[in-house]
N, C-alpha and C positions, 0 to 999 in steps of 0.2 A: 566590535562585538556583534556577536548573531544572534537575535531574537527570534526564536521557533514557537507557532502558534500552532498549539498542539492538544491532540487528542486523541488517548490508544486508540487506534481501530489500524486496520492494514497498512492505510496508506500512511498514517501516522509512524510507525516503526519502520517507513522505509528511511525515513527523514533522521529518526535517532538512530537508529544504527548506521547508518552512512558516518554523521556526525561521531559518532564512537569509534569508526572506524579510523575516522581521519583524524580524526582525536584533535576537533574543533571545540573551543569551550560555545557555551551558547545561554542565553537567560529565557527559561519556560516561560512560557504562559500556557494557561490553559483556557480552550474553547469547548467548553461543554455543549455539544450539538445537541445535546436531548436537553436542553434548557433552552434554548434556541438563540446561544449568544456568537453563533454563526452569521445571525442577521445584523446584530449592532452595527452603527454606521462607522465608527472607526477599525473594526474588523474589514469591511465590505470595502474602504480604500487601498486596505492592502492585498484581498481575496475578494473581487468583485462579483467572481460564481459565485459566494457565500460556502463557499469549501476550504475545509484544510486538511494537509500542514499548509500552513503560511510562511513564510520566511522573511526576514528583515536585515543586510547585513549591510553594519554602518563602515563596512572599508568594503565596498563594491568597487566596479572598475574604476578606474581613475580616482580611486580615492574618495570616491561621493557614494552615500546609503544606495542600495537597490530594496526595492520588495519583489519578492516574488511568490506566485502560485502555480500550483500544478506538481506534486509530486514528480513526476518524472523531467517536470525541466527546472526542480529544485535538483536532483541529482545530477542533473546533467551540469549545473551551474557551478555547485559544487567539486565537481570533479576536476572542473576547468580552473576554479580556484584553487583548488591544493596540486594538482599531475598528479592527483592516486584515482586509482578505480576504474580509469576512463579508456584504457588501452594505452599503450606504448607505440604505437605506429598508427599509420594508416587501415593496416587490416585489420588490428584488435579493434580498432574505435570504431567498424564499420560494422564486428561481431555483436559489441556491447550495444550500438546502437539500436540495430535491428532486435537485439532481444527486448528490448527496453521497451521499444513502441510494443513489439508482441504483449508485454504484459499491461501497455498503458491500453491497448486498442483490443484486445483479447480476453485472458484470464481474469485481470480485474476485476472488469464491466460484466463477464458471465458468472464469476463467482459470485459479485456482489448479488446480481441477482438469485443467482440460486439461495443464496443465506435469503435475502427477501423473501423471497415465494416459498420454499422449503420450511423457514422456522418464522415468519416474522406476520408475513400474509394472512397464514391458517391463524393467529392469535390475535388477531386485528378487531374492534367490533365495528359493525358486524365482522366474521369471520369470513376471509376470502382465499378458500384452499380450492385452487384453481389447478385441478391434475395436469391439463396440457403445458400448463407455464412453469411446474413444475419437474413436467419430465424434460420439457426442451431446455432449462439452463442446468438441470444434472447433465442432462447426456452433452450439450456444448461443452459443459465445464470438466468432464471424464474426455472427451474428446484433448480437449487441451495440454491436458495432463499426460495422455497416452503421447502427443505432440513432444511433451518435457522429458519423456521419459525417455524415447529413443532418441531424444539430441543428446541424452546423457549417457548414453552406451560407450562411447568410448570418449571420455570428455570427463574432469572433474567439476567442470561449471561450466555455464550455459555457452559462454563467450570462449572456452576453449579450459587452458590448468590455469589460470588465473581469475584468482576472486574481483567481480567487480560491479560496478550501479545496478547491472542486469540482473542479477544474484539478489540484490538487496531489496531488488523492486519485486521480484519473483517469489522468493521467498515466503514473506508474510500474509499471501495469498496461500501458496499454496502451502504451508504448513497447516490451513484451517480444514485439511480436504473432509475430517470427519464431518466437520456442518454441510458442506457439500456434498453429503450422504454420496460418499467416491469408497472407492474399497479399491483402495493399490498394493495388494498385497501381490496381485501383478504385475506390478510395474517397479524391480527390486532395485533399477538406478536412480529412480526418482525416492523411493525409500532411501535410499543409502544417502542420495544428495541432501534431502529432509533434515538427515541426520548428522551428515558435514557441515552443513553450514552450521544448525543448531550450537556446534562443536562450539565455535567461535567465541570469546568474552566477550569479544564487543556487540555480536548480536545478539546474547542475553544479556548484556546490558541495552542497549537497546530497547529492547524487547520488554525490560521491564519498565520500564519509565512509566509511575503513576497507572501503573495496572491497576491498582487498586479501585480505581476509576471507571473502573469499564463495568459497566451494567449488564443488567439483562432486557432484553428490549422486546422478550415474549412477556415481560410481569407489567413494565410500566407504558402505562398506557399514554400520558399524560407526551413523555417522550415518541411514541409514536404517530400523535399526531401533529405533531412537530416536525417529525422528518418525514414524513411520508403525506400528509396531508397541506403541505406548503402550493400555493398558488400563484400564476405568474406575476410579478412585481414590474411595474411598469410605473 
C-alpha cells in the first residue's frame, strides 16, 4: 500500500493526479504546513527538507517499503513502478525527462516565488511589497510560459501526443497563471493545453483532493510566519 503525505498546494496535485492516473489506491495523510506539522520528527524521516508530498510505498523494489521526497522523483519513481507516463522508448523518456527537470529547476521555483512576492510578501507584517522582486519572478515566470507555449505549437503535450509525468508536473503550476499576474490570452496553445489537460477525470480528481483545505495565506498570519519565517535547523 502507498502512503501519500499531502497537502493541496502545486506540488501536492502533482502527486494525486499522477496516482489517479495510474489508478494506484494510496492512504492520505495530511501535513498541514501552515500548522507547521512539516517539522514533526516522524514527518522529517521520511521528508528530511521538511517538504511535501512525501511518499511511502510498502511494496518498493524488491519487495521492501521505500520513502520518498521530492515531487519530481516521486513521479519519476512512480512511473517506473506502473510502465505508464514515463515514455515508451528511449526518446520519449529523454522528452519526459527533460521536461520534468524544466518544471522541477524552472517554472515551479519562479512561480512559486512570484505567488510569494506578488500576493503573500505585500501582506506580510511588516509589509514587504518589493517592486523589483516582483517584477523579476512575473517577467521569469511569463518568460517560461512563452517557453510552454511554443513547445506547444505543434505538440498536444509537452513530451510530444502523449500524456505524461511532464504534463502532471507542469500543469498545476501553471494552471495558477492568474496569481502569477500573466495574461496568456497570447499565448492560445498554452490556453488550449490549460484546458486539455484540465479535460481529464483523473486530474480533477486529482485536483481536488481535500481542496477544501487550502487557505488563504494573505488573511492568516499565524501560518505565515511558519512558512516563511523558519530559520536554519541545525
Amino acid at each position: 500500500m502507498i502512503d501519500l503525505y499531502y497537502w493541496p498546494t502545486p506540488n501536492g496535485w502533482k502527486i494525486t493526479i499522477a496516482l489517479a492516473e495510474m489508478g494506484l489506491d494510496y492512504n492520505l495523510h495530511m501535513v498541514n504546513i501552515g500548522a507547521g506539522e512539516q517539522f514533526k520528527p516522524d514527518f522529517l524521516k521520511i521528508s528530511p527538507n521538511n517538504k511535501m508530498p512525501a511518499l511511502v510505498d510498502s511494496d518498493g523494489p524488491d519487495g521492501k517499503p521505500i520513502s520518498m521526497f521530492e515531487s519530481g522523483a516521486i513521479l519519476q519513481y512512480l512511473a517506473r513502478k506502473t510502465g505508464k507516463f514515463g515514455g515508451s522508448n528511449a526518446r520519449e523518456q529523454a522528452e519526459v525527462e527533460q521536461w520534468l527537470m524544466w518544471q522541477m529547476g524552472g517554472l515551479g521555483p519562479m512561480a512559486g516565488q512570484a505567488h510569494h512576492f506578488l500576493k503573500y510578501a505585500p501582506s506580510m507584517e511588516p509589509p514587504n511589497d518589493l517592486p523589483y522582486a516582483k517584477d523579476r519572478y512575473r517577467n521569469e515566470t511569463g518568460r517560461l510560459l512563452a517557453v510552454l507555449n511554443n513547445r506547444l505549437a505543434d505538440r498536444e503535450f509537452v513530451a510530444g501526443d502523449f500524456f505524461s509525468i511532464a504534463d502532471m508536473a507542469i500543469w498545476p503550476w501553471a494552471s495558477l497563471w492568474e496569481n502569477q499576474e500573466q495574461d496568456i490570452s497570447k499565448m492560445p496553445h498554452l490556453m488550449a493545453y490549460l484546458d486539455r489537460v484540465h479535460a481529464r477525470p483523473a486530474v480533477q480528481k486529482g485536483r481536488a483532493i481535500a481542496k477544501e483545505s487550502r487557505g488563504n495565506l494573505q488573511d492568516d498570519k499565524a501560518a505565515q510566519k511558519i512558512l516563511f519565517g523558519q530559520k536554519p535547523r541545525v
